[in-house]
N, C-alpha and C positions, 0 to 999 in steps of 0.2 A: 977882374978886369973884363968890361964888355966884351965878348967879338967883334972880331975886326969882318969887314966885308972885302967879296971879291970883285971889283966892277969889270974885272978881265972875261968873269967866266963868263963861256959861250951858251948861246941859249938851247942846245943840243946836249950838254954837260948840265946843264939844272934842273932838266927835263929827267935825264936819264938817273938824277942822282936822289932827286924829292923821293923822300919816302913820310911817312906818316909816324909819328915819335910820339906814345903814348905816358911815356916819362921821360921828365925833363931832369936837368941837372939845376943844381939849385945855386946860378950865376944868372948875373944881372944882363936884362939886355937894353939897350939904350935907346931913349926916347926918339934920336935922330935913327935908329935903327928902322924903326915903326913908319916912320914917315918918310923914307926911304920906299919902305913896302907902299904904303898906302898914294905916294905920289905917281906910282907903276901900276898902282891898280885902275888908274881911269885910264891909262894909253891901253884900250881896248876897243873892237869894232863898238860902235855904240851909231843905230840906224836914228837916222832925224833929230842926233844931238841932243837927245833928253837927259843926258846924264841922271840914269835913273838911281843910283848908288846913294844908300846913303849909311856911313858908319859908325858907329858906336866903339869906345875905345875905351876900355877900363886897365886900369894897372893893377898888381896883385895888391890886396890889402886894404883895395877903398872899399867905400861902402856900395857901391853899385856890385862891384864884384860881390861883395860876401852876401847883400841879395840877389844876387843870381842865382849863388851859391844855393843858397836858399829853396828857389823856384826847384833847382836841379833834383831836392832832395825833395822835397812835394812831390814833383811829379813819379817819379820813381816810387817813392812808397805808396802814394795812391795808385798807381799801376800792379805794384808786387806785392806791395805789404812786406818787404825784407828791408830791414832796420841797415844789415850790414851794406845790401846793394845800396840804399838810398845814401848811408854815411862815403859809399866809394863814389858816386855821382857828384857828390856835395865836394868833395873833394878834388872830381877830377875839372871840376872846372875853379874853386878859387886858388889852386897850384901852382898855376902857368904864370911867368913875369906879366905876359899880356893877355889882352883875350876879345876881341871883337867881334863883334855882332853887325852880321852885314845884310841886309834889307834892300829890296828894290819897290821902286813907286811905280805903282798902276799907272798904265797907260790907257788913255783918252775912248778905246775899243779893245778888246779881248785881243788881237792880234798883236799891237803896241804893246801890252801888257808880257806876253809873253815874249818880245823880241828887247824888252826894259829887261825880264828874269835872267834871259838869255846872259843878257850883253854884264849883268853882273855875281853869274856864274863866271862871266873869262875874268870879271874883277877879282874875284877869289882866287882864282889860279894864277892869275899874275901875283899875288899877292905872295902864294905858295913860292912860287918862281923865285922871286924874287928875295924872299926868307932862305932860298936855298942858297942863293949867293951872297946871304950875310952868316951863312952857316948854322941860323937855324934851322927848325922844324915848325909847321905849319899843319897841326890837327883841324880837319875839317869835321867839323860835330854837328848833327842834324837830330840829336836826339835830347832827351832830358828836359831844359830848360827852356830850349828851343819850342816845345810844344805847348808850354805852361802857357793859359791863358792870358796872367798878369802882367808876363813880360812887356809887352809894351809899354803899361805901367811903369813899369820901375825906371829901362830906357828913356820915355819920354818919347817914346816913338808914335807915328799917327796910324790910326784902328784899320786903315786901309792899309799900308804897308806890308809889302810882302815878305816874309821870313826868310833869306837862302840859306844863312850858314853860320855858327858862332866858328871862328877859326879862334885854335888855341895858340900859343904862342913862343918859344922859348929854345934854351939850349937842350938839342936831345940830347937823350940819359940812354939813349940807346938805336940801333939801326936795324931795325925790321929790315930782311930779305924781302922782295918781291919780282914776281913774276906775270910775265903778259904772252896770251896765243900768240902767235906769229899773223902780224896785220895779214896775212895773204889769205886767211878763213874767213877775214870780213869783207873783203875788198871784189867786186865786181869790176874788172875794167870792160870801159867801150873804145874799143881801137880804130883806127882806120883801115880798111881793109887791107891800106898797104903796109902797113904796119903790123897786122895780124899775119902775113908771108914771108915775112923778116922774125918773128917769134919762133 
């Protein structure tokens, strides 16, 4: 039976609750689930309307996926030369029900370009967010297949487009603990002075 979503949870509770699920449970997640996420990932700051996002969506079991797969395992073993790490890459990405591939388009000058990368790095995390209130998990993967030459190839992506992130996809198979400093070691405030006699 798909998971059901929450549209109740607050976005303070999806924030606190995303964790990163490197193994899935092996239940189906639904098509409208995905496009749920993916319709959440454009309401993101995006400067001069370029909607620069562009995604790639494969389900477990197609062929795009099992060449992915593929790329995953190349690259890895041309990196290591271990048979067994390349067979756990190859695997960690045809596993998941879903698996997307999310790319941003160069902008017009260096600047644009990096405020295009920006704006769909927040597409990712919305996307995460948003997988958190359908009760999946949302692996963000930068590595493996990601770096394989060919992938564009096999996507049908254009030679100019920028790589951000394969997110993986599905019901966690488990809940990683995690921990963060306490924001106040990064935080510089500037006060007003009157406001600094009242501290």
């Amino acid at each position: 039976m798909p998971v059901s979503y929450n549209r109740e949870m607050s976005v303070y509770h999806a924030i606190y609750q995303r964790r990163t699920a490197w193994k899935f449970k092996d239940e189906p997640v639904s098509r409208s689930a995905i496009e749920r996420m993916l319709d959440a990932a454009v309401w993101v700051p995006n400067h001069r309307m370029t909607e620069p996002w562009r995604f790639f969506v494969s389900e477990k079991g197609s062929e795009m996926r099992l060449n992915i797969g593929k790329l995953a395992y190349d690259t890895t073993f041309e990196r290591t030369g271990d048979e067994k790490r390349s067979i756990n890459s190859y695997e960690k990405i045809i596993g998941p029900p879903y698996l997307i591939c999310l790319y941003a388009i160069p902008g017009e000058d260096e600047v644009s370009t990096q405020e295009n990368y920006a704006s769909v790095c927040c597409a990712g995390q919305n996307i995460s967010l948003a997988g958190t209130a359908e009760g999946l998990s949302v692996a963000w993967d930068t590595g493996g297949a990601c770096r394989n030459p060919n992938l564009k190839q096999v996507l049908g992506a254009d030679e100019d487009w920028i790589m951000v992130t394969m997110l993986l996809i599905g019901v966690p198979g488990e809940r990683p603990s995690s921990r963060r400093n306490p924001v106040s070691k990064w935080v510089e405030w500037s006060a007003l002075e009157s406001e600094k006699l009242t501290m």
